[in-house]
N, C-alpha and C positions, 0 to 999 in steps of 0.2 A: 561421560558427560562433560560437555565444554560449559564455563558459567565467567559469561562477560557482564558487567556494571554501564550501568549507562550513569551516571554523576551527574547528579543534581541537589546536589547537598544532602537536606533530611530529606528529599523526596527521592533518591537513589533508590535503581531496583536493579535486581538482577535479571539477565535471560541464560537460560537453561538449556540448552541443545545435546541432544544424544537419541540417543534409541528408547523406547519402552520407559517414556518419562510418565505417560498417563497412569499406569500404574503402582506411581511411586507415590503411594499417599500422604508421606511426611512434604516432599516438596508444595503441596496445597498446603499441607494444615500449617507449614512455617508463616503463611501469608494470611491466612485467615486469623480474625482475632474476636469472633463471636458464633454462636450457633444459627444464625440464621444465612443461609446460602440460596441464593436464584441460579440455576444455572441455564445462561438466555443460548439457543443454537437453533439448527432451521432443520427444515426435512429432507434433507439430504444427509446431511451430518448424523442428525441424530440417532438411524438406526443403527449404522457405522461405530460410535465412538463414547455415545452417552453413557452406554449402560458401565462404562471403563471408570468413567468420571465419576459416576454416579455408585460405584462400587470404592472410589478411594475418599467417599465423604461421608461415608454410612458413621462419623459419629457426630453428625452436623440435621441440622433442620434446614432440608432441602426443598426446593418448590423447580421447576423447569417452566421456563417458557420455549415454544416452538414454534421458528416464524416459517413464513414462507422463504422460499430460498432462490436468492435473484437480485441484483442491482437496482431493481426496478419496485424493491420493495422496500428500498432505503431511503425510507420515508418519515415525517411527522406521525402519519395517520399509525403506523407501526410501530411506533416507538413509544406509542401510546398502549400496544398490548403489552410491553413491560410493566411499564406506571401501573397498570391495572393490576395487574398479579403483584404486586411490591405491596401496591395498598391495601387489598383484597385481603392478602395475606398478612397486614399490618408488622410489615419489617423497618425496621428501627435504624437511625444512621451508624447502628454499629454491622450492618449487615453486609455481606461481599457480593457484588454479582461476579460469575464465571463467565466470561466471552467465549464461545466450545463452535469456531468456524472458520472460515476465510473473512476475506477483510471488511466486508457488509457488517456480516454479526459482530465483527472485533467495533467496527466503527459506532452502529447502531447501541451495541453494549456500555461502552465506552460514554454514546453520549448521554445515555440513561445514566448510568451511575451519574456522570457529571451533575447532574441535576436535580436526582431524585434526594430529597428533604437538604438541595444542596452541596449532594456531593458525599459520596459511598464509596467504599473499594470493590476497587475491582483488578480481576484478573485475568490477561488473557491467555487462552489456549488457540492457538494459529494453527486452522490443520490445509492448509494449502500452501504452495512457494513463496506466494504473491505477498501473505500476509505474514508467514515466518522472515521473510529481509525483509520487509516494510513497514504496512500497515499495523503492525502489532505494537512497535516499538517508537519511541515519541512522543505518544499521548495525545495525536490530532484525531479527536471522535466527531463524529457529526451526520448528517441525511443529507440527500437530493434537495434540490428543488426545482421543479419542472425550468424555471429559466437559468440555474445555472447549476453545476455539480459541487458538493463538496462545500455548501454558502453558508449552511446553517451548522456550527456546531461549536466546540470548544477544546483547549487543550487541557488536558486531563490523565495525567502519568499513573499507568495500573502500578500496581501491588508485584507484580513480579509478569516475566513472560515465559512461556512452558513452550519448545519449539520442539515436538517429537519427531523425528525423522519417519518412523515406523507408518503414520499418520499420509506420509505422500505416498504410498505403494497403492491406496485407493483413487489418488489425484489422476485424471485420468488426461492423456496427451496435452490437449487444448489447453487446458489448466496449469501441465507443467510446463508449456513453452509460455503463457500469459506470464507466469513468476520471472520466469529467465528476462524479458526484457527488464524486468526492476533489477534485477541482477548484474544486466551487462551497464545499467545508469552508474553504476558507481563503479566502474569500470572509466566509463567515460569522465562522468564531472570530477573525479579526485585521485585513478589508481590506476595507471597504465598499466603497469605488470601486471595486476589483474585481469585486465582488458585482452593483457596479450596471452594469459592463461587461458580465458573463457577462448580465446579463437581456438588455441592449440586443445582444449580440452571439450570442447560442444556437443563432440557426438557421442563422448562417456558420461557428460550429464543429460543425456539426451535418452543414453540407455540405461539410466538410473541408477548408474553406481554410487554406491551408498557414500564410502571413502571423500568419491568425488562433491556427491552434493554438500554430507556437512562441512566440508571445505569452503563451498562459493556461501551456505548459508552462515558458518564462521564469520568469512570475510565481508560478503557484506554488512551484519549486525554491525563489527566492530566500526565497520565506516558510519554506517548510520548511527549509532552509541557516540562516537565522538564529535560528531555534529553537532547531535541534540543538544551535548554536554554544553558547546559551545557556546549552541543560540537555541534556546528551547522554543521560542515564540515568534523565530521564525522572524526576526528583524537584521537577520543579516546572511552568513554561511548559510542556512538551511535551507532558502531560498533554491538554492543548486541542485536539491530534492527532486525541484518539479521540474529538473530537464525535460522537452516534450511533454509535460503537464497540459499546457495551457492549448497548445494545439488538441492536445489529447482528450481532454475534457470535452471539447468543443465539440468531437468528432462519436464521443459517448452520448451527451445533451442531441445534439442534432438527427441523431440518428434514431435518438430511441432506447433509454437506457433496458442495458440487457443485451442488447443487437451485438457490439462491442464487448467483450472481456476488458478490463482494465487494462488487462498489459498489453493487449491486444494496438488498443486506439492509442498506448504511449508509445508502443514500437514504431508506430504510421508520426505518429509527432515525432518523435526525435529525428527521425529521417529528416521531417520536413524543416526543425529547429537547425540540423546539416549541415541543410541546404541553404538558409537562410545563413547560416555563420559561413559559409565559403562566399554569398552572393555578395556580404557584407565586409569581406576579405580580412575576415577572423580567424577559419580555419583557410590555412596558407597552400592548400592541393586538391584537387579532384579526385583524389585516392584517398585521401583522408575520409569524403564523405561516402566512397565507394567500398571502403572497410565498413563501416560501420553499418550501410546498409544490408552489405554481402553476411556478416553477423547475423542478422534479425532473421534473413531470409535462409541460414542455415536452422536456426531454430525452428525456420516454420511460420513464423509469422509474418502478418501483415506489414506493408509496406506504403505502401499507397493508400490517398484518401479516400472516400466514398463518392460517386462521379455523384450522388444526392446534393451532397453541400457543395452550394458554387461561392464562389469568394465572399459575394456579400453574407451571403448568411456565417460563412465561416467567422466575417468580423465582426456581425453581431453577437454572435455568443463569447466568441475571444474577450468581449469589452467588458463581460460578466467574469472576472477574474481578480482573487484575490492579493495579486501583484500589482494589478493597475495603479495608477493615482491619478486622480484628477483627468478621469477619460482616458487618458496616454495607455498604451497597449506595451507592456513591460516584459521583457521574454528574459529567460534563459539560453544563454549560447554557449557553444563551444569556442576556445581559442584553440585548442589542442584536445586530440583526444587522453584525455588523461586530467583537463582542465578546464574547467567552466569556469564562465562569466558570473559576476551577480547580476540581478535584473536591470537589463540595461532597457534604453526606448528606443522605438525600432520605427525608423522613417516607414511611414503607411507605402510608400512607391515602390519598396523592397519588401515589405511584407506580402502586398501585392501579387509581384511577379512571383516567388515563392506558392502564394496560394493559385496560383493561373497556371503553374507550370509544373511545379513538381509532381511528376506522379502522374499527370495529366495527358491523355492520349492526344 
């Protein structure tokens, strides 16, 4: 077992990575600090993974909630079936909730505790790629909302994070190429060498060597851990998180949440983020952006946008974005691959031709 610190003073936590973590009951009960335990996951997970979880708390006052399982259920109205069972079950602010999914229930979970009588522990359990280097680690919880992805929620640092490898052997293709694109982002915005690992190594993480993945999910944590440390809330450094975020979001919102895999619709932004930093004469080659395309497209994933969204619509939903300021449409670029921009402002006539061309028959 690997065990990196994300530093945040008295709010420091560890994450946990190795093999056969879920049933390791002392690593919960280190983080729990009362007998009342929720543990929030959906129905996909659940049949999979619960009964493991639920077998390392047998000396806890356990309750489960079970959501439906989907983007599309990462919602208010949903996150209201937590509230319910918390009250229902009259649990106390000493009580922990469990996050037991991908990055939905991590988020969803997350912004429950946030909130419930003010603010609970919680801890997640990441059992997809997506959410073991990402979503899990940070403390950004929150839901949908039909005009923009990601608007409503808060930051909210769990109790510890439990990244079990064993866990991705159920993960199934789609899912594990959706993780890789968060994977190859920090590759791009801060770790060349890493960048140039993931090429020379893609098709051993691709056939799911073990060695291989806790490596890239090692490496990204420790990137994402030092970030956080730096800028937790997201007023500076972290920003570089949401390389192809904001094209990305757009193209989840517009289409239909659900339609899109998470990493799906960031794979299709970052291309298009690229495109825009070479058009922009940021990134200094046309091979720069043809790496990095040629990347996604060994993984498997999407590249291009959905012929659905035509420009305008692409830049009314981009305007619903938490980088903007004062209207202005705020991106993430690359200068190098290996080195991102912070949010810089991006002439609409180059945003433009970007959304008219790239990708575009």
């Amino acid at each position: 077992m690997k065990e990196l610190l994300v530093e945040l003073g008295h709010r420091s936590y560890p994450i946990y990575i190795g093999a056969g973590l879920l049933n390791q009951s002392e690593l919960l009960s280190k983080h729990i600090k009362a007998k009342q335990v929720v543990v929030v996951t959906n129905e996909t997970i659940a049949p999979l993974y619960l009964s493991a979880v639920l077998k390392s708390l047998q000396a806890y006052n356990v309750e489960t909630v079970i959501l439906p399982d989907g983007e599309q259920y990462k919602t208010l109205e949903f996150v209201t079936h937590i509230f319910d069972k918390l009250l229902a079950c009259k649990f106390s602010r000493n009580s922990t909730l469990i996050a037991l999914g991908g990055g939905v229930i991590g988020d969803m979970g997350g912004f429950a505790a946030a909130c419930y009588q003010r603010g609970i522990a919680f801890l997640q359990i990441p059992t997809t790629l997506l959410a073991q280097v990402d979503s899990s680690v940070g403390g950004k919880t929150g839901v949908n909302h039909p005009l923009g992805k990601n608007m409503i929620g808060a930051f909210y640092q769990p109790q510890c994070v439990i990244a079990d490898a064993d866990v991705l052997d159920t993960l199934d293709d789609r899912q594990l190429a959706a993780g890789l694109a968060e994977v190859i982002k920090y590759g791009l915005i801060r770790d060349l060498e890493f960048f140039e690992w993931l090429e020379n190594n893609i098709d051993v993480l691709l056939a799911r060597d073990k060695p291989a993945l806790a490596y890239a999910i090692q490496k990204s944590c420790l990137n994402k851990a030092e970030i956080v440390a730096e800028d937790e809330t997201e007023t500076g450094i972290r920003a570089t998180l949401n390389l192809g975020h904001t094209f990305g979001h757009a193209i989840e919102t517009g289409s239909g949440y659900g339609t899109y895999l998470h990493g799906e619709a960031v794979a299709i932004g970052t291309c298009q983020a690229a495109d825009l930093s070479r058009r922009l004469g940021l990134l200094d080659s046309d091979y720069a952006v043809e790496r990095i395309i040629a990347l996604f497209i060994k993984v498997g994933l999407p590249v291009t946008p959905p012929e659905s969204l035509d420009t305008d619509r692409f830049l009314e939903l981009m305007a619903v974005d938490k980088k903007n300021v004062d209207g202005q449409i705020r991106l993430i670029l690359l200068k190098e691959i290996g080195l991102a921009t912070l949010p810089v402002d991006v002439a609409l006539d180059s945003l433009k031709m970007t959304l008219k061309t790239y990708g575009r028959r």
